[in-house]
C-alpha positions as CSV (number, residue, x, y, z in Angstrom):
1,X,3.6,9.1,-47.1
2,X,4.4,5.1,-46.6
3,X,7.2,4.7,-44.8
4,X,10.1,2.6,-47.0
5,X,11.2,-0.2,-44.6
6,X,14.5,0.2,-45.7
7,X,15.3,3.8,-44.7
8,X,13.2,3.1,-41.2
9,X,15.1,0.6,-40.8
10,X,18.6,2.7,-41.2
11,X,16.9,5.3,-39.3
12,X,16.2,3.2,-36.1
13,X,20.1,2.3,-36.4
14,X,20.8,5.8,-35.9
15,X,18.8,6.3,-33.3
16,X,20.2,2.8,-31.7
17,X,24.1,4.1,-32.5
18,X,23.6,7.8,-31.6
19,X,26.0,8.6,-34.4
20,X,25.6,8.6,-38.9
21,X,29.2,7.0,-39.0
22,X,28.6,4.0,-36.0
23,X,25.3,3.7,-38.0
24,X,26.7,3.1,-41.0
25,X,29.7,0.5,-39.7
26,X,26.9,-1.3,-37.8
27,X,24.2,-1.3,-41.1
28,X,27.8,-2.3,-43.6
29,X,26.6,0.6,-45.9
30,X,28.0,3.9,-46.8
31,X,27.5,6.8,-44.7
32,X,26.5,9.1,-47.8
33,X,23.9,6.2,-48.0
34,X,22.4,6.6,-44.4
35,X,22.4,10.1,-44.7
36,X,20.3,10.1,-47.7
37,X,18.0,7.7,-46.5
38,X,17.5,9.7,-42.9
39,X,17.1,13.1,-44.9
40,X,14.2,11.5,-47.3
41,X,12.4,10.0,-44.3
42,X,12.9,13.6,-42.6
43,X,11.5,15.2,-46.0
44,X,8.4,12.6,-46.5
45,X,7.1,13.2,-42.6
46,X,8.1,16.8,-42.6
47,X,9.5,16.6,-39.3
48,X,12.9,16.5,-37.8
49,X,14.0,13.5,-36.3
50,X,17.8,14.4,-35.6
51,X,19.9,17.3,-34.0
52,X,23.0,16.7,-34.9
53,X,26.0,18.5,-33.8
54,X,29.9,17.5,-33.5
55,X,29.5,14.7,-30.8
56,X,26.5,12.6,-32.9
57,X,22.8,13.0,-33.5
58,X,20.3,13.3,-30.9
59,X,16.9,12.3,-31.7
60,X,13.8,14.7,-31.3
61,X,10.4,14.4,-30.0
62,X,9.5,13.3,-33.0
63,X,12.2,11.3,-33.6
64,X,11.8,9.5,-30.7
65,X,8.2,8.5,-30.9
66,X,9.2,7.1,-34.6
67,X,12.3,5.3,-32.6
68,X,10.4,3.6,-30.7
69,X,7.5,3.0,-33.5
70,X,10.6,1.2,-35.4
71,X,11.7,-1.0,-32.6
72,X,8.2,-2.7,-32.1
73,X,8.1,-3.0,-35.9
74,X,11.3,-4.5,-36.1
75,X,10.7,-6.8,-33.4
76,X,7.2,-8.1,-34.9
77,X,9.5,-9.0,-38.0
78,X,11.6,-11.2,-35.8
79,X,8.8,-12.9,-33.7
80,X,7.4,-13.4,-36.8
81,X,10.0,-15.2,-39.0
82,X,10.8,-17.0,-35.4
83,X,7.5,-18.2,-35.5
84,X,7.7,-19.3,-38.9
85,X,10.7,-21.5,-38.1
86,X,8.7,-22.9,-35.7
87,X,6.6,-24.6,-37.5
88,X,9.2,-25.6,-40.5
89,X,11.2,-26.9,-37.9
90,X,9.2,-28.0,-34.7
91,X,10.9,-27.1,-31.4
92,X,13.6,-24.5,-32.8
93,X,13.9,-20.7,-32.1
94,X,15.0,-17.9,-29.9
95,X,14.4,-16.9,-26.3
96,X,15.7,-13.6,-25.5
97,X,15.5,-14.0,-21.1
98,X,16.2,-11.2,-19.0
99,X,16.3,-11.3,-15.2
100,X,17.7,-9.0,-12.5
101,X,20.4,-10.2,-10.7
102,X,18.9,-12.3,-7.8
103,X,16.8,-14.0,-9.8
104,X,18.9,-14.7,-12.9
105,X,21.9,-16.0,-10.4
106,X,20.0,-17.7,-7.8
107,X,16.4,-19.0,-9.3
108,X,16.9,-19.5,-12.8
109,X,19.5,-21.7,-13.2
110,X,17.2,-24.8,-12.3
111,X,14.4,-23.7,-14.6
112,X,16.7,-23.1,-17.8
113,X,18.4,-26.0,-16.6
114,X,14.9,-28.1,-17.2
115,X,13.7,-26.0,-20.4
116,X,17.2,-26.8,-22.1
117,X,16.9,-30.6,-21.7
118,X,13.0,-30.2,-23.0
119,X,13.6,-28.2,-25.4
120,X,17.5,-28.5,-26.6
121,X,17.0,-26.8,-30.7
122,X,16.3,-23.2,-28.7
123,X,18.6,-21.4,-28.0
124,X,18.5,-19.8,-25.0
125,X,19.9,-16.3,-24.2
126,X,20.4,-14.6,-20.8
127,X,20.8,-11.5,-19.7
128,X,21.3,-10.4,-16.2
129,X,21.1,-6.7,-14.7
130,X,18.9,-4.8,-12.3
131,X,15.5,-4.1,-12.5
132,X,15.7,-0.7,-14.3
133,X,18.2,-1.8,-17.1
134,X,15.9,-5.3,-17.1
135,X,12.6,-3.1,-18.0
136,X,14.1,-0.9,-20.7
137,X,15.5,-3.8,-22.6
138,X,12.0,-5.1,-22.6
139,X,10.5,-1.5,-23.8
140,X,13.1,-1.6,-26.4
141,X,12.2,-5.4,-27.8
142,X,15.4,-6.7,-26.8
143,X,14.0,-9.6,-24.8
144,X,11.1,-11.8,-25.0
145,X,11.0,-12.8,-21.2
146,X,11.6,-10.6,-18.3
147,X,11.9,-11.5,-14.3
148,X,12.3,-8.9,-11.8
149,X,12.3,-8.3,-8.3
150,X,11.8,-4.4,-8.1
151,X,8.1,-2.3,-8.3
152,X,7.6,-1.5,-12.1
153,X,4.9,1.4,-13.3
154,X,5.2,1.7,-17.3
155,X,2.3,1.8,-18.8
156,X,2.9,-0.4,-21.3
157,X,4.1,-3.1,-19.6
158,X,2.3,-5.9,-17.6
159,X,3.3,-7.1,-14.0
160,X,2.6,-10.8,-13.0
161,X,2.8,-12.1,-9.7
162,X,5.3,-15.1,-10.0
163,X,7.1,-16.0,-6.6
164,X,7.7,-14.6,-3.0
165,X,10.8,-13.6,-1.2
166,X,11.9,-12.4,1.9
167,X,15.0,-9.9,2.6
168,X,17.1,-10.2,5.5
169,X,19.4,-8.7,7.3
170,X,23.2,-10.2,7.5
171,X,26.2,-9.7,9.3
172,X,29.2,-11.2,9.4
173,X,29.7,-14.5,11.3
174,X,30.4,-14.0,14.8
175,X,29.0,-10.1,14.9
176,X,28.1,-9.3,18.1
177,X,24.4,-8.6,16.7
178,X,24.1,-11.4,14.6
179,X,21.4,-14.4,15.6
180,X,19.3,-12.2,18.5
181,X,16.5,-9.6,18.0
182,X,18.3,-5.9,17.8
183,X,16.3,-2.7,17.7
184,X,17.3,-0.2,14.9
185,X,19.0,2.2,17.0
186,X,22.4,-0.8,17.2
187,X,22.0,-1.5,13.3
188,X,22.2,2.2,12.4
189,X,25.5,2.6,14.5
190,X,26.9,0.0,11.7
191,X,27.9,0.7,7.8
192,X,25.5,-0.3,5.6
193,X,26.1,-1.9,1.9
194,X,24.0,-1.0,-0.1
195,X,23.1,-2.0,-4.2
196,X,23.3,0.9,-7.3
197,X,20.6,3.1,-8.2
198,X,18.0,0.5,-10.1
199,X,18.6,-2.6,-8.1
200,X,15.0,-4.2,-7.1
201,X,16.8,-5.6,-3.4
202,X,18.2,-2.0,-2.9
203,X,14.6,-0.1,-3.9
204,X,12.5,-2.4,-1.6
205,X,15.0,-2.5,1.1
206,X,15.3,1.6,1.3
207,X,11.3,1.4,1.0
208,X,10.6,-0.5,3.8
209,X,13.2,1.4,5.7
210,X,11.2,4.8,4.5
211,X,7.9,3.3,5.7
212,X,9.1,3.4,9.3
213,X,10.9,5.8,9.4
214,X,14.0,4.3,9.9
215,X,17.7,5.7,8.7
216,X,20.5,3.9,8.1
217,X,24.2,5.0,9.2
218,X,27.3,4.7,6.6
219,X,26.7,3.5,3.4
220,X,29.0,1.9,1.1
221,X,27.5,1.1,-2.5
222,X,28.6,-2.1,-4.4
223,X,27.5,-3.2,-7.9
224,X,25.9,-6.8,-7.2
225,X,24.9,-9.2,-4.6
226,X,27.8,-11.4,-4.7
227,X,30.1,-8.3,-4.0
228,X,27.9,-7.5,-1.1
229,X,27.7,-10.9,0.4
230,X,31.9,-11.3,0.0
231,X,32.2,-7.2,1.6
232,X,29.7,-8.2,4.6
233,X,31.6,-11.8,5.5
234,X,35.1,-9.7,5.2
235,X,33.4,-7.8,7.7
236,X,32.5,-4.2,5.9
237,X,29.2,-4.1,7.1
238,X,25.9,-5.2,7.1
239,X,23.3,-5.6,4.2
240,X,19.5,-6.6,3.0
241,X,20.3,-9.8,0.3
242,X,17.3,-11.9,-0.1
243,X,18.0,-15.3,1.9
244,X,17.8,-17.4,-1.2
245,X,21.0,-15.6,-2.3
246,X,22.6,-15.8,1.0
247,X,21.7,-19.1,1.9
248,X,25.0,-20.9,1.0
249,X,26.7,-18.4,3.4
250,X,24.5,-18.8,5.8
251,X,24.8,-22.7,5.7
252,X,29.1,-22.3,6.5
253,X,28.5,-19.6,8.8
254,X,30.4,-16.6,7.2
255,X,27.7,-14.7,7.4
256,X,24.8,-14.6,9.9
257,X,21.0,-13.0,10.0
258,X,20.1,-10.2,12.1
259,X,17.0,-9.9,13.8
260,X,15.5,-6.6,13.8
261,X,12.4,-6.2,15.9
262,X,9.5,-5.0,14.1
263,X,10.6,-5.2,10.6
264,X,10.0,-8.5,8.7
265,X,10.7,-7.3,4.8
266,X,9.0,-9.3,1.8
267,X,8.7,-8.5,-1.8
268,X,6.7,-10.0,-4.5
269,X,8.7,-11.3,-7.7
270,X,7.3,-10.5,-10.9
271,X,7.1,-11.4,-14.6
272,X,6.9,-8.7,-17.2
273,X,5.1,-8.6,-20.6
274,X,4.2,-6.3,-23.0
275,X,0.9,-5.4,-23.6
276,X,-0.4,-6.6,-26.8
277,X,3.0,-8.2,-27.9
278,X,2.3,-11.9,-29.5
279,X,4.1,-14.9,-28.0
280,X,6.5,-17.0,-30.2
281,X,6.2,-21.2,-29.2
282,X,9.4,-20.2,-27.1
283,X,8.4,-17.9,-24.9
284,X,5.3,-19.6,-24.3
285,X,7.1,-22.9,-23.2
286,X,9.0,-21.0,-20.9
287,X,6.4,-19.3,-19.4
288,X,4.6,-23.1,-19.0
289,X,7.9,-23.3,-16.9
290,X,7.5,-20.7,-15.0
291,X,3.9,-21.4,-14.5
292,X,5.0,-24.7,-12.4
293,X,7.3,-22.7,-10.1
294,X,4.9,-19.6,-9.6
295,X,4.4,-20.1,-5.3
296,X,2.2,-16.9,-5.4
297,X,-1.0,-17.8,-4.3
298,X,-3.5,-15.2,-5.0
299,X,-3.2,-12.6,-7.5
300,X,-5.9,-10.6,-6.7
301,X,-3.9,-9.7,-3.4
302,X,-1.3,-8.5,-4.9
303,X,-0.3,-5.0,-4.7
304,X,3.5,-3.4,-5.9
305,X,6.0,-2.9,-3.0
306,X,7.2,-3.7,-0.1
307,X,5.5,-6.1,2.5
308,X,6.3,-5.6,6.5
């Protein structure tokens, strides 16, 4: 059968809402009207593409692979009447960034900061959250530009060396093993803070960590750098930040870097794309941004992880 846009369309906000009557708010149509659609789509492909029960509809296999057929359709008829616009009116459009939490707080600000004044009829839209979240919003066409600072394997998605940075250690100001070289055996005696499941800092940090065998006493788990930084100079503990997040801190002295002997960690941050996806004028003036600040020298050195 062709698929009728229409019904597609209220199938994917099904599948977005998990739920006929959330759908049907969100779409401003009747839910008898997004049922039938749903139901003729589910009759035309012979296939089931809901389970629903009392608490919403679930999708199925099938339903999922036609979820996610609809987003990259959907999103193709965005970049495409973006692009459109672009050429009525020169200079206008939509960039849809997302960066995980270092880089989006620390690193960005500077760049949007310069592609604003160049280019002040886009409008720019940020999103900030760790490297998982950051990936799936890309998979699911929600942004245009992605920055992380965790490994990524998804096959569909392209990694590209864009800067370096190094993690270190910090205590609070004053700590007895703050500005000499410690073993590991005196930082494990300490608590630890540590970032959520997803974070890029927290992957690479317990990474390197794993590739020397080295385990770490008490943790404590906080939701984002700046909580970590604030918990470590109230003296909670220590933590991996990178040292361009930590480097006001550093500068007043409320919180000091720890030496560790033997273990130097670095990490590679990295620009996402999706394979085969087209790129509006937008993105592609950002990326000429990003281009000017890449500092990583040679990409056919580059591997995903952790460097000692």
């Amino acid at each position: 059968m062709s698929l009728n846009l229409n019904s597609l369309r209220l199938f994917e906000a099904v599948a977005r809402a998990g739920s006929f009557t959330r759908a049907a708010v969100a779409a401003r149509v009747s839910q008898p009207a997004i049922s039938k659609a749903v139901r003729e789509l589910e009759r035309g492909l012979a296939v089931a593409l809901f389970e629903r029960g009392a608490r919403g509809a679930r999708l199925t296999e099938a339903g999922e692979v036609l979820a996610e057929h609809a987003r990259a359709i959907f999103a193709l008829a965005r970049t495409a009447d973006e692009d459109m616009r672009a050429f009525r009116e020169i200079g206008r459009g939509t960039l849809r960034i997302g960066a995980s939490t270092t880089i989006a707080t620390y690193l960005l600000p500077p760049l949007l900061g310069r592609f604003v004044a160049e280019h002040p009829s886009v409008d720019v839209r940020l999103t900030s959250a760790n490297t998982q979240e950051i990936v799936q919003r890309l998979l699911g066409y929600e942004l245009d530009v992605a920055l992380v600072e965790g490994p990524v394997t998804e096959d569909r998605v392209m990694v590209i060396p864009w800067r370096e940075d190094e993690l270190v250690l910090i205590a609070p100001g004053g700590h007895p093993l703050a500005g000499r070289e410690v073993g590991w055996a005196e930082v494990a005696r300490e608590s630890m803070l540590v970032r959520e499941p997803g974070s890029g800092t927290g992957e690479v940090a317990a990474a390197a960590l794993q590739e020397r065998g080295l385990v770490a006493g008490r943790t404590m788990e906080l939701g984002s750098t700046e909580a970590i930084k604030q918990a470590v100079a109230a003296g909670l503990g220590l933590a991996f930040v990178s040292r361009a997040a930590a480097a006001d801190q550093l500068a007043l002295g409320t919180v000091a870097v720890v030496e560790v002997g033997g273990l130097r960690v670095r990490r590679t941050l990295t620009r996402l794309a999706l394979v085969d996806r087209r790129l509006s004028p937008a993105v592609r003036a950002f990326e000429s941004v990003l281009e000017d600040h890449r500092d990583y020298r040679d990409y056919r050195d580059y591997k995903q992880g952790p460097t000692g």
